[in-house]
C-alpha positions in Angstrom: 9.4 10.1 -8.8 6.2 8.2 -7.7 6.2 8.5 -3.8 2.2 7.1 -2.9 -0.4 5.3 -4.6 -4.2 4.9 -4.2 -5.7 1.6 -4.7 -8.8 1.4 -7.1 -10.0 -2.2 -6.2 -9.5 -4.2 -9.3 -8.6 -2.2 -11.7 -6.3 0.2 -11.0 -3.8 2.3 -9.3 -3.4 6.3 -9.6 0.6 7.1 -8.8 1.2 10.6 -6.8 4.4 12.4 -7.3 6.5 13.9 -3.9 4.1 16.7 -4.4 1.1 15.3 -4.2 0.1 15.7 -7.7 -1.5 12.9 -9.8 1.1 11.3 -11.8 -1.3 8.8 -13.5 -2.5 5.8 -13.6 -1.6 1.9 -13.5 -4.2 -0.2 -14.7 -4.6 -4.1 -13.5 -4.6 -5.0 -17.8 -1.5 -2.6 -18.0 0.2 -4.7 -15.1 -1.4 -8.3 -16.0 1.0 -7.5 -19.5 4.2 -7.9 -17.7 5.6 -11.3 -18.3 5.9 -12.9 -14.7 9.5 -13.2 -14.5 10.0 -9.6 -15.2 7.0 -8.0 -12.4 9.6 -7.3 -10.0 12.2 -5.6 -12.0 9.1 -3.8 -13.8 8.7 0.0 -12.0 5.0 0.7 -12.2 6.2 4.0 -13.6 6.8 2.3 -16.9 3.1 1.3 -17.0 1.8 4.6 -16.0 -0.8 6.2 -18.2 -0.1 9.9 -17.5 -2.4 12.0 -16.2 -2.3 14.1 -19.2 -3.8 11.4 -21.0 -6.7 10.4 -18.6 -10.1 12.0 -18.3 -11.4 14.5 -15.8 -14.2 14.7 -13.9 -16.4 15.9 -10.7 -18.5 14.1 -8.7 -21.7 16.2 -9.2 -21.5 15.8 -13.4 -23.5 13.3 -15.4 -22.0 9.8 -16.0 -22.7 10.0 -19.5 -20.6 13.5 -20.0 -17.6 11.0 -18.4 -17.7 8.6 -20.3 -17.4 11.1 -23.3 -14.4 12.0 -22.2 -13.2 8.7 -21.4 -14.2 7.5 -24.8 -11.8 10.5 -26.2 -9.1 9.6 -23.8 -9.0 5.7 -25.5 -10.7 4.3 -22.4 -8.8 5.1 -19.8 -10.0 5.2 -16.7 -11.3 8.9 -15.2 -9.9 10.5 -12.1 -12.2 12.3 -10.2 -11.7 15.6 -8.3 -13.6 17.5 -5.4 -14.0 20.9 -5.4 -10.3 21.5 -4.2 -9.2 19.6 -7.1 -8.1 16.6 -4.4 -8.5 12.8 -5.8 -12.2 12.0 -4.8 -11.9 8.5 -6.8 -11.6 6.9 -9.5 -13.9 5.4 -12.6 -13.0 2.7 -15.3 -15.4 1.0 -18.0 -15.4 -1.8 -16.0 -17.3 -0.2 -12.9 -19.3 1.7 -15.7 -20.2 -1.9 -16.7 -20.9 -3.4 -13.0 -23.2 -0.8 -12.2 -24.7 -1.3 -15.3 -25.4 -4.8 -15.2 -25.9 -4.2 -11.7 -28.9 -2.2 -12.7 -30.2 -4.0 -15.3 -30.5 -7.0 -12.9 -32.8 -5.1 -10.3 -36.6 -4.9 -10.9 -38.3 -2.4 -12.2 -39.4 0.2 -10.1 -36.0 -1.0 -7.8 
């Protein structure tokens, strides 16, 4: 049973059980699937990418160790935990991308 959800702006949505456990994740491409006249009726639980399936990480370690495991998990996005294993935030391809491009745009020596 989902009982909370965190919002990831734009992409997606991690789902926490009654216990406060990650139950997974609910992406915006996952949810954009759903034929509009079935949204409603549609409990995000169906769409959930469990968190067994998602990649790991900490805030401290190397984006490019992440997105190693993100590759292995088939893209999906990473949760990240703090030191008390609490839901620091979230990363998808697409912010990988952002900040990318984001980058690329800036001068050099920006």
């Amino acid at each position: 049973l989902v009982r909370r959800a965190w919002h990831h702006p734009g992409d997606a949505v991690v789902l926490v059980d009654d216990r406060g456990w990650i139950a997974g994740v609910v992406t915006a491409g996952a949810a954009g699937r759903v034929p509009l006249d079935r949204q409603a009726a549609t409990p995000a639980a169906r769409l959930l990418v469990p968190v067994e399936a998602l990649a790991v990480g900490r805030p401290e370690e190397p984006l490019q160790d992440l997105l190693a495991r993100m590759r292995a998990a088939d893209g999906h996005p990473a949760v990240v935990l703090d030191g008390e294993n609490r839901l620091a935030g979230v990363v998808t391809l697409e912010d990988v991308r952002r900040h990318t491009l984001r980058r690329w745009r800036q001068p050099s020596g920006v």
